[in-house]
N, C-alpha and C positions, 0 to 999 in steps of 0.2 A: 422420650423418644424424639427421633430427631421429623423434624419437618419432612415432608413429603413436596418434588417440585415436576410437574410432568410438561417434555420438553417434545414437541414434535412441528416440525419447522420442513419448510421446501427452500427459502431463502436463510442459508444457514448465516448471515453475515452477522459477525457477533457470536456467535453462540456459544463457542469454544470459551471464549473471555468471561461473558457470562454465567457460565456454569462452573469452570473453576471457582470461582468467585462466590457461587454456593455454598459449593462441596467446602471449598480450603479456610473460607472466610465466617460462614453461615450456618457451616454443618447443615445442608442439607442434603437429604437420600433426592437420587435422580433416578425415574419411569423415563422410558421414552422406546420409540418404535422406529421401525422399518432403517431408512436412510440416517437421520440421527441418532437413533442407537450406534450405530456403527461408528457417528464420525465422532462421535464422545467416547467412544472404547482405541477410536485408533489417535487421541488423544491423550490416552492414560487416566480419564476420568473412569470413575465407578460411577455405572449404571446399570439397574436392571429392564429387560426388555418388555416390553405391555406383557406382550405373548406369558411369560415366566408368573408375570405380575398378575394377572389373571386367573391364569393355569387356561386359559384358553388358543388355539393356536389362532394367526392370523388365518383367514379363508378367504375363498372366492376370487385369488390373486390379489389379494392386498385393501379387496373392496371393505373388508373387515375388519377393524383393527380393534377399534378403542372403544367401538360401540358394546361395551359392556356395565352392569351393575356395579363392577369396582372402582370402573374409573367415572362413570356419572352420580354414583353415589357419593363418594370423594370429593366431588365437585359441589354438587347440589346440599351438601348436609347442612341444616342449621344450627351452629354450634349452642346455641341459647336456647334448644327446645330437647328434653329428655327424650324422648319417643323418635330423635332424630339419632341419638345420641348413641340410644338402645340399638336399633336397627344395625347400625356400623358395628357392634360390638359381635351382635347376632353371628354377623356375614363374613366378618372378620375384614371389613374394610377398612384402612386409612384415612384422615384425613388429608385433602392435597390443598396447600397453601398459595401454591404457587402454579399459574399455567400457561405456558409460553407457545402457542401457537400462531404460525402462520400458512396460508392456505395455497393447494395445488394450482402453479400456473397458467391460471383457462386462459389471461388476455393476451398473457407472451403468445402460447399456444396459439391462438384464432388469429392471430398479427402474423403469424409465419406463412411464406406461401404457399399453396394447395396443401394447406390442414384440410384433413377431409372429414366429417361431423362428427365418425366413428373417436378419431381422433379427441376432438373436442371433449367429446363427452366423456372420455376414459380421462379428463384435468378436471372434472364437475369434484371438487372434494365434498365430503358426506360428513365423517368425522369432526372433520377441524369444524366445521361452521357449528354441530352440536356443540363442540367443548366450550368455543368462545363465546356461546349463547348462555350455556351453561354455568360459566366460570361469572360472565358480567353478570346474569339475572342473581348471582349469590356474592355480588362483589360487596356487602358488609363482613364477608366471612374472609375473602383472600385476594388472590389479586391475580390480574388476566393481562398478557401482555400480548400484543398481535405483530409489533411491528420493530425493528431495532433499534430504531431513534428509542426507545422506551427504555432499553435493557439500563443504558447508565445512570439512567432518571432515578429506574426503580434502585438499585443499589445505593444510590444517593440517598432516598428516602428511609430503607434501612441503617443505614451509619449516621444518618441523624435522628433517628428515634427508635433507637435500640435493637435494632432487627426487625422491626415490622415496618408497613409500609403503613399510611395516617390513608383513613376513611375517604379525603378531597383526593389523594392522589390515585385509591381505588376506584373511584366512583368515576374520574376524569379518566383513567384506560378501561372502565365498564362502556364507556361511553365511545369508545376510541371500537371497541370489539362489535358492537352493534354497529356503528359505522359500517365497519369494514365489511360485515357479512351482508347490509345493504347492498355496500357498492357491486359485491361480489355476483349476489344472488341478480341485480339491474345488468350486471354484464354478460349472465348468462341468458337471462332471459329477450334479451338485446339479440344478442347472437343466436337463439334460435330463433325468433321471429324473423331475422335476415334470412333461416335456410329452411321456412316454413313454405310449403307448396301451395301456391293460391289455389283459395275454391272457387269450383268451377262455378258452383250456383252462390253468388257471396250473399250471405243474408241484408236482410233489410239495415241493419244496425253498421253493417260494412261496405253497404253501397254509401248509404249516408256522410260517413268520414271517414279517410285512413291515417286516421290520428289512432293511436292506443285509448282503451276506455280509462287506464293510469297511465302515469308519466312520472317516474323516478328519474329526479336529475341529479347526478354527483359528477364531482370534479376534485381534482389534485390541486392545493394551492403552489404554484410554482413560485411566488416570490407577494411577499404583501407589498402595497403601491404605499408611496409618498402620502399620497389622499386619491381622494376623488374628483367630483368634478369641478369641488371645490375644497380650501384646505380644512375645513371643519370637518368633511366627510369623509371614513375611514374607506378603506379601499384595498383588495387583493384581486390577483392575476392567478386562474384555474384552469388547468385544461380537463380534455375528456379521454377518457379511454386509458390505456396502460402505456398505451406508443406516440410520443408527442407528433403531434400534427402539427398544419397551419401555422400560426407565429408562434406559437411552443417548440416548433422545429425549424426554424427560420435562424438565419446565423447574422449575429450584429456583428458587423464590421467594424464601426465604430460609433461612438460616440455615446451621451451620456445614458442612464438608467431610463426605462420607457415608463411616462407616465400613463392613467388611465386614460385619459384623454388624447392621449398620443395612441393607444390601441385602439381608441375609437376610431380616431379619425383613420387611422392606418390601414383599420377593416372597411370602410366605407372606400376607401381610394384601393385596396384588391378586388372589391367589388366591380369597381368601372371600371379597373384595367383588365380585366377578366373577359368584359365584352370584345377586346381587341387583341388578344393569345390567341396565336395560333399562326402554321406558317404561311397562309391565304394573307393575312392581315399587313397591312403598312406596321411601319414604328409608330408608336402612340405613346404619348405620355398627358396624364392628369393630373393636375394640380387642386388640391383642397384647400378649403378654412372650413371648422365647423360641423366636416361631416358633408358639406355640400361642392361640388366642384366649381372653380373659378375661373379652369382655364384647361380644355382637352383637346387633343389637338393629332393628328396624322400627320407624320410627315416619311419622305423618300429614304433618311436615316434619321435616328435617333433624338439627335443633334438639333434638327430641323423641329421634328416633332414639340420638341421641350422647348425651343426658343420659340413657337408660333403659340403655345399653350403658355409662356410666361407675357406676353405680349399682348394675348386677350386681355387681361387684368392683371397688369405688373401692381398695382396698389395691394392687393388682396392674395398675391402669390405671396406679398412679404413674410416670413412667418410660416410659411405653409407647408405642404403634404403632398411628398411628390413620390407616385406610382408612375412606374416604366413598365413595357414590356418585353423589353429587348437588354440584354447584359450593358452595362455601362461601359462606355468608349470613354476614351481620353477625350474626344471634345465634346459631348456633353457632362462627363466633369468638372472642365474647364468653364463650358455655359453653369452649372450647377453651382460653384462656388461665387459666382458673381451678387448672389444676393442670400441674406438669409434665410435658411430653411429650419424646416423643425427636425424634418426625417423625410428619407429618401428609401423607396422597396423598390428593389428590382432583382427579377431572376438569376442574377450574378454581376460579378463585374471583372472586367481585365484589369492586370497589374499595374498599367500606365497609369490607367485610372485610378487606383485605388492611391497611387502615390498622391495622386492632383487630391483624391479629397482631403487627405491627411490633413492639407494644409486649414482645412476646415474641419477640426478635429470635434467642436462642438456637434455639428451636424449628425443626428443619427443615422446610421447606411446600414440596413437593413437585406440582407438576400432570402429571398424565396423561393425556390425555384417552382414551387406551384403557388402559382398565383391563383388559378380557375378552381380547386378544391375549395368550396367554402360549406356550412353548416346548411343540414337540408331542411333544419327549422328554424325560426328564429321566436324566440320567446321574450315575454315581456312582465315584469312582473305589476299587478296591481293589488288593490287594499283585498285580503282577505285570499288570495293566489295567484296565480298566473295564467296568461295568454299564452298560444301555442297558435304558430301560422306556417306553413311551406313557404320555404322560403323563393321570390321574386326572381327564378333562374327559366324562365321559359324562353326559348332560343328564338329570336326573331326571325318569322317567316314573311319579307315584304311579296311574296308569290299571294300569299294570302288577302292581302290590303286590297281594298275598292277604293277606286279612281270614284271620285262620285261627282264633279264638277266637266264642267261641259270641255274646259282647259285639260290638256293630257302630260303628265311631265313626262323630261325629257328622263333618259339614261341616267346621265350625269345628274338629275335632281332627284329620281328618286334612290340612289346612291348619298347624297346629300341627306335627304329625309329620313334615310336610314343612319345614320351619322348622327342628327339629331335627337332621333329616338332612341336611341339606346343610352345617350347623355341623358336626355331628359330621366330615363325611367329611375334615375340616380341621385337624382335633386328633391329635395323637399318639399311636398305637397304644399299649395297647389306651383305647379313648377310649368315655367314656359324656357324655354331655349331657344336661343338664334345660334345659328353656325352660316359658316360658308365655307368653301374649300376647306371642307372637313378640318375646322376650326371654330372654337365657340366665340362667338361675339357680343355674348349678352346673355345673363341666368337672373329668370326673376323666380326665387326660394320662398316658400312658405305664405307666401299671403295669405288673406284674408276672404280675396273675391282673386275668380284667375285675368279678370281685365285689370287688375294691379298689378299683378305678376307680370303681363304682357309689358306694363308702362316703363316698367322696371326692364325688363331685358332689354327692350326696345330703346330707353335713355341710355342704356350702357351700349350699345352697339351705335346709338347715333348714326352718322349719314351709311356706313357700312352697311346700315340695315336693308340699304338696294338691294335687292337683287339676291338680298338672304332668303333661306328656308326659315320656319319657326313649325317649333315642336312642343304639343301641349300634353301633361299626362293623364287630363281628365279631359273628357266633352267639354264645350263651349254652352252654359244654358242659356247664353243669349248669343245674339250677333255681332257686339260689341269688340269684342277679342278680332274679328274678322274684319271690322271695320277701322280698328285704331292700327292694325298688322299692314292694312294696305294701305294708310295713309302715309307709314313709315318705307313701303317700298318693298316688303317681303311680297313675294314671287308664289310661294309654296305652303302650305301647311299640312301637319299632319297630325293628328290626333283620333280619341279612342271613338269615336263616337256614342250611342245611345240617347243622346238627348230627345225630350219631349219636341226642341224645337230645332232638331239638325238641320229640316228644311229651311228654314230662318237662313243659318250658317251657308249652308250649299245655298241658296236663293244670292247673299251676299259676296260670295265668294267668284259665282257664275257674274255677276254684274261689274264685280273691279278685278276681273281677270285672273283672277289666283287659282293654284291648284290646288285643290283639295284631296287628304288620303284618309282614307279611315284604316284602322289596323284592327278593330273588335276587339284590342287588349287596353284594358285600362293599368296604368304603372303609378299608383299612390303610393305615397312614401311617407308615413309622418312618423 
């Protein structure tokens, strides 16, 4: 008798090739339903319909197809056990060798605009997820294909071993199908907790966190990396969802293949130009090494902006990550190719410009156009599972900040302080920033104590430090930070307060004249 192959597909691509390829190649009989039956008959293939195949009709508009005894018996049987053997003979079921399934559109669906839930849920497939469950938990017996990247695999594997498919290549699309109803089942459940109605009374367990009590994460590999963060370390690029976002929809312009550490950095410099999107905002552009900024900066156009943020620290722009928020003009392409870069985002760019970078064909140029959408958790993986935290998007309200020193800033400083803190919240704990005319003058990244970090911004702005603001992301637990800021000539501070000895700080601060702000947000970064 010939093989049995049941074929029920929403993405038909392939399938036609495939099946022929059975039938003319393999002698195989084809089952299949609804929309595939059809597009195999207006094909010229022989197939017969579930419906026939069953003797049962499809019901409930379609909600019923395959959920029957012939076709999950067929699937489920185990060829090595008599009493598996008997039952099929009993019932008069088939064996099915082969089962090519892929599943109803829910993420196309819920990406479309005003899908309304009724909607959604009429793409919840019921069938397909049994069959591939089905098909994979019995893949010593046959073989389960979900996706078209497979179809020419599998035929490969028959014309080299005689018509069958070998146990590693079942076991690897067994593996492929649980996958997939994963992803499936985390997309829907995704999407109705987005169109769940909050309770009114949330219990105890959901005042406590609005994290989920699991967390299924999947991702599409979009292309595997070079390496990682270094060349021993293997490395791939995944996005989320069915509809590419972020820098999975982001358009290179030019230049070479993006390595991992290029998206790192490249996430961390949307991150800071995010703070300055929008049409309230000056032109701004920041400059990265490392994930941390070197050089950010306001200016009246574009132009201005990137040459006063290259000029903070032209050693450390060498090399580096530059985020705009404004479409690229011809003269900051022009300022742009003056020195090595890694990669360049920005929301677009004009044709004058894009001539000018050409000539720096190595440079990566990147266009975003949303730069302010980013992930609303960020996770972290450690030994034995992973961290889950909201991600650091709370929208600066200086209306909220207490003046807490007996000095009042002006206008213009606390505009400055604000300028500062939003760099800061961007730098690596423990992180101090000097700016002035909303330009950075000095970032001291990562220490150890934050009166090293101070010493460090402070050395790097040198005598500029007059008359500067400085921005801390953590309280001061001593006075120290206050005392070495005003001996350099900063004017202003601003930081989260809480400390045990803030009055130390504000006592210091009131005596060498400085302003002091508290914001009650603390901005740690590690």
């Amino acid at each position: 008798m010939a093989r049995l192959a049941l074929l029920s597909t929403s993405n038909k691509t392939g399938l036609i090739d495939l099946a022929r390829s059975l039938v003319e190649e393999f002698q195989f009989d084809l089952i299949s339903s609804g929309g595939t039956a059809h597009a195999l008959k207006e094909a010229g293939l022989p197939v017969t319909k579930v419906s026939d195949y069953t003797g049962f009709p499809e019901i409930l508009g379609g909600r019923v197809k395959t959920l029957h005894p012939r076709i999950h018996g067929g699937i489920l049987a185990r060829r090595d056990l008599p009493q598996d053997e008997a039952d099929l003979q009993n019932h008069h079921i088939r064996l099915i060798d082969l089962v090519v399934v892929n599943l109803y559109p829910f993420e196309e669906t819920i990406a479309q605009p005003n899908v309304t839930l009724l909607d959604a849920i009429e793409q919840i497939d019921i069938g397909g997820p049994a069959m591939l469950r089905a098909s994979a938990k019995n893949h010593h017996h046959l073989t389960v294909l979900c996706e078209p990247a497979q179809y020419e695999q599998y035929l490969h594997e028959l014309r080299q071993n005689d018509g069958d498919a070998s146990l590693t290549f079942r076991q690897k699309c067994a593996i492929s199908a649980f996958r997939h109803t994963a992803d499936y089942d985390r997309a829907i459940s995704t999407y109705l907790a987005s169109q769940q109605t909050p309770s009114a009374t949330p219990t105890a367990s959901e005042e406590a966190s609005e994290l989920p009590h699991s967390l299924t994460i999947s991702g599409l590999q979009i292309q595997p990396l070079r390496y990682g963060e270094n060349p021993h370390q293997p490395a791939g690029w995944y996005h989320t969802g069915h509809t590419a976002t972020g820098w999975a929809a982001a358009t290179k312009m030019q230049g070479k293949e993006l390595s991992y550490n290029n998206l790192v950095d490249l996430e961390a410099a949307r991150r800071i130009i995010a703070e300055f999107v929008g049409e309230e905002n000056q032109a701004a552009a920041a400059i990265l090494k490392h994930t941390n900024p070197c050089g950010v900066a306001l200016g009246e156009s574009l132009e201005e902006a990137y040459t006063k943020a290259f000029n903070a620290d032209s050693v450390s722009a060498f090399g580096g990550i530059v985020a705009l928020n404004r479409p690229i003009d011809s003269a900051t392409a022009t300022a742009l190719t003056q020195t090595f870069l890694e990669c360049v985002v920005a929301p677009d760019c004009d044709e004058e410009a894009e001539k000018i970078l050409k000539s720096k064909s190595k440079v990566r140029v990147l266009l975003l156009p949303d730069l302010e959408t980013g992930p609303a958790q960020t996770i972290k993986s450690i030994a034995g599972g992973f961290l889950v935290q909201g991600s650091d998007d709370a929208v600066e309200n200086p209306e909220a900040w207490q003046v807490v020193t007996e000095k009042q800033p002006t206008a213009d400083q606390l505009e400055e302080l604000l300028f500062a803190w939003k760099v800061c919240k961007h730098v690596k704990s423990n992180a101090i920033v000097i700016t002035n005319n909303r330009t950075t003058l000095g970032v001291g990244a990562g220490q150890m104590n934050r009166v090293g970090s101070a010493k460090i911004a402070l050395e790097q702005a040198s005598e500029e430090a007059a008359g500067a603001v400085l921005a801390s992301d953590g309280f001061f637990p001593f006075d120290d930070t206050v005392k070495t800021a005003a001996a350099a000539g900063i004017v202003a501070i601003v930081q989260p307060g809480g400390s045990l000895r803030d009055n130390d700080s504000i006592k210091a601060a009131n005596e060498l004249g400085i302003v002091m702000v508290l914001t009650g947000v603390r901005h740690f970064l590690h």
